[in-house]
N, C-alpha and C positions, 0 to 999 in steps of 0.2 A: 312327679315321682318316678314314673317310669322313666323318663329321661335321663334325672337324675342317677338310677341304678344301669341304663344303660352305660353312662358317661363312667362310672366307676368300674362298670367289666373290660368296657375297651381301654382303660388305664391299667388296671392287672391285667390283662394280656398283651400291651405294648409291655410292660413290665416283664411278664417273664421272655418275653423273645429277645427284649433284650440281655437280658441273663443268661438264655441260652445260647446266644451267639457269642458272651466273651464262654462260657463256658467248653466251644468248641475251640480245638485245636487251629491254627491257622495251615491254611493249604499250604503243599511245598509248591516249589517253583517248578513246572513240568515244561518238557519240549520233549524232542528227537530224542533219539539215543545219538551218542557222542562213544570216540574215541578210549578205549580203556586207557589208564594210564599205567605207566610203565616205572617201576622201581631202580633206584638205581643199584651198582653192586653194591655199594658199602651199609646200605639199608640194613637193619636189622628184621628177623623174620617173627612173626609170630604165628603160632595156630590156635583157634578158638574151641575152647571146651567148652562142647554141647551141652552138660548136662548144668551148666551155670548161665546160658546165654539162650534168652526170648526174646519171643515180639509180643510186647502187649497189644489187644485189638479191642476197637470200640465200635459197633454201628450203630445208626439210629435209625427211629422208626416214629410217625409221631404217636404210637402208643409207648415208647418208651424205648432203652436203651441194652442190647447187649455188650456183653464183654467175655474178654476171654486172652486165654496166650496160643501163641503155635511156636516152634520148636524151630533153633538153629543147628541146620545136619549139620553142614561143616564150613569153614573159614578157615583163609591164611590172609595176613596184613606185613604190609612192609614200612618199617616205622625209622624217618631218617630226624636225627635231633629228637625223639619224642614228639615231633608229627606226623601223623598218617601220608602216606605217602603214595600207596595202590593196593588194593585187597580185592576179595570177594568172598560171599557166603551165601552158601545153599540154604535154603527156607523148607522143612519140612511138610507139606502141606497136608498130607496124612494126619500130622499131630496136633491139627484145630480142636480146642477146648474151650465150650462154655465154661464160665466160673460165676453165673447168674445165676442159671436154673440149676434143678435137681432132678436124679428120676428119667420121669420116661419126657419130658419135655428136654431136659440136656441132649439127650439120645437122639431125638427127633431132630431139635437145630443142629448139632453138633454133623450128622447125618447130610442134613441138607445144605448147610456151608459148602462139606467135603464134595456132595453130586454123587452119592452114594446112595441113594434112595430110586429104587428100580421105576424106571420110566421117566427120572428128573435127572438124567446125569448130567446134562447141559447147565442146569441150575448153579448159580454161584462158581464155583474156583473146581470144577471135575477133575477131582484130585486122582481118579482111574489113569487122564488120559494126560493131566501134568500135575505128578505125584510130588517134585517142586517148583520152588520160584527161586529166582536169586538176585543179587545185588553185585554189580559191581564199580569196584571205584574209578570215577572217571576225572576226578581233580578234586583239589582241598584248600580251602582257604582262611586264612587266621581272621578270626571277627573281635571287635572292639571289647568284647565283653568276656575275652579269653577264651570262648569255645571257637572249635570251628567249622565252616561251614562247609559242608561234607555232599559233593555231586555225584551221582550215579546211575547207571542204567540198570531199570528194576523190570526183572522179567514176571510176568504172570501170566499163565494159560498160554503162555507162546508170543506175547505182545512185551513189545519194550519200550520204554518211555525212559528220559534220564528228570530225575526230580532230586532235590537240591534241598537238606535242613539243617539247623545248629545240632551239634553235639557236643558233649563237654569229654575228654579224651584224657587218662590219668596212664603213664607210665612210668611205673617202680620197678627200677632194675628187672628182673624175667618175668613181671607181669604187666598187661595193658588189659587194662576198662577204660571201653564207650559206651557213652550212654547217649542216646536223642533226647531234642526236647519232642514231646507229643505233638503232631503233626498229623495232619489228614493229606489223602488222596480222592483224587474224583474215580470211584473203582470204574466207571463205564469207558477209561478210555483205555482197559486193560481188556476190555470185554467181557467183565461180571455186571451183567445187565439184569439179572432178577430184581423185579420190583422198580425199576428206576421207570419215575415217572417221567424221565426226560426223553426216555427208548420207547414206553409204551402210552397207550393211550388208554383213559377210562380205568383209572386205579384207582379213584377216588381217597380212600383216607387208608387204602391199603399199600400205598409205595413204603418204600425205606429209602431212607436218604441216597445220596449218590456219594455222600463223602464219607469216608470208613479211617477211623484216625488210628494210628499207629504210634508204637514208643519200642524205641529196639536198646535193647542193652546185651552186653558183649563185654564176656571177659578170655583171655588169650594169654598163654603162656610162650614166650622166649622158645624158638624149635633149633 
């Protein structure tokens, strides 16, 4: 009997891990940072309206999962034919928002994301000493399934890595929306090391994941 309810727990928990693995975004493609690319003159310009354009964020943890958006300061894209062509956009980091918790628990993560909590500033993304991050485009290539696949150098706390994912790209006369598909990064090779059990030692059931999945959407008016 014991056997038997053994055999049945380790099949619900191959069970959910593998639910939970398609449930996570798949990683982009990382290396070096690379070349920014360069528009040409007949490009059309756009600039991105901040207060319509996010990043959604996910981390995990295996007690469970946050989420939240942060804020794009600013953005200009150069759009030749209706494809992206060379841009970049500042990442507010100041304006990380839980959208899980409530209360004094929002406060607290919210807080400790930014490294805003006295004697933790080193903690997660130290939004005091890099208040943003940004992206810039470093090539673009059309994929089989109409979106395209969109390369760049994404700065965070002062480390650049260029990382590479699909996006679906809509331009109507003076305006342009991108959207990503959701996608993860490995944040430790940005140097957001809290909790990664792959930096520290003896964190038993206390780590969070290394990978923090992201969804950027981006809308931009004709300048």
């Amino acid at each position: 009997m014991k056997k038997q309810v053994f055999n049945i727990l380790t099949f619900v928990m191959i069970g959910l891990a593998v639910v939970a693995c398609k449930d996570k975004a798949k990683e982009a493609e990382t290396g070096e940072a690379e070349s920014v690319a360069v528009a040409e003159g007949t490009s059309a310009k756009f600039k991105a309206n901040a207060e319509a354009s996010t990043i959604e964020w996910k981390g995990f943890k295996p007690t469970g999962t946050h989420n939240g958006t942060v804020k794009i300061e600013t953005g200009t894209f150069s759009l030749n034919n209706g494809a992206i062509e060379s841009g970049t956009f500042l990442i507010d980091m100041t304006s990380i928002v839980s959208l899980d918790l409530e209360g004094k628990m929002k406060d607290n993560l919210e807080n400790h994301l930014k490294g805003t909590v006295e004697g933790k500033e080193g903690d997660f993304f130290n939004v005091t000493k890099y208040p943003s991050a940004a992206f810039e485009i470093t090539g673009s290539k059309a994929m089989e399934d109409g979106k395209t696949e969109l390369s760049g150098n994404l700065t965070i706390k002062g480390v650049k890595n260029n990382v590479s994912f699909p996006v679906s790209v809509t331009n109507t006369g003076d305006e342009m929306t991108m959207v990503s598909d959701a996608f993860s990064i490995d944040r430790t090779k940005w140097n957001v090391n809290y909790g990664s059990k792959s930096v520290f030692d003896n964190l038993g059931d206390k780590f969070i994941n290394d990978d923090m999945e992201l969804k950027i959407h981006i809308k931009a008016t004709k300048s």
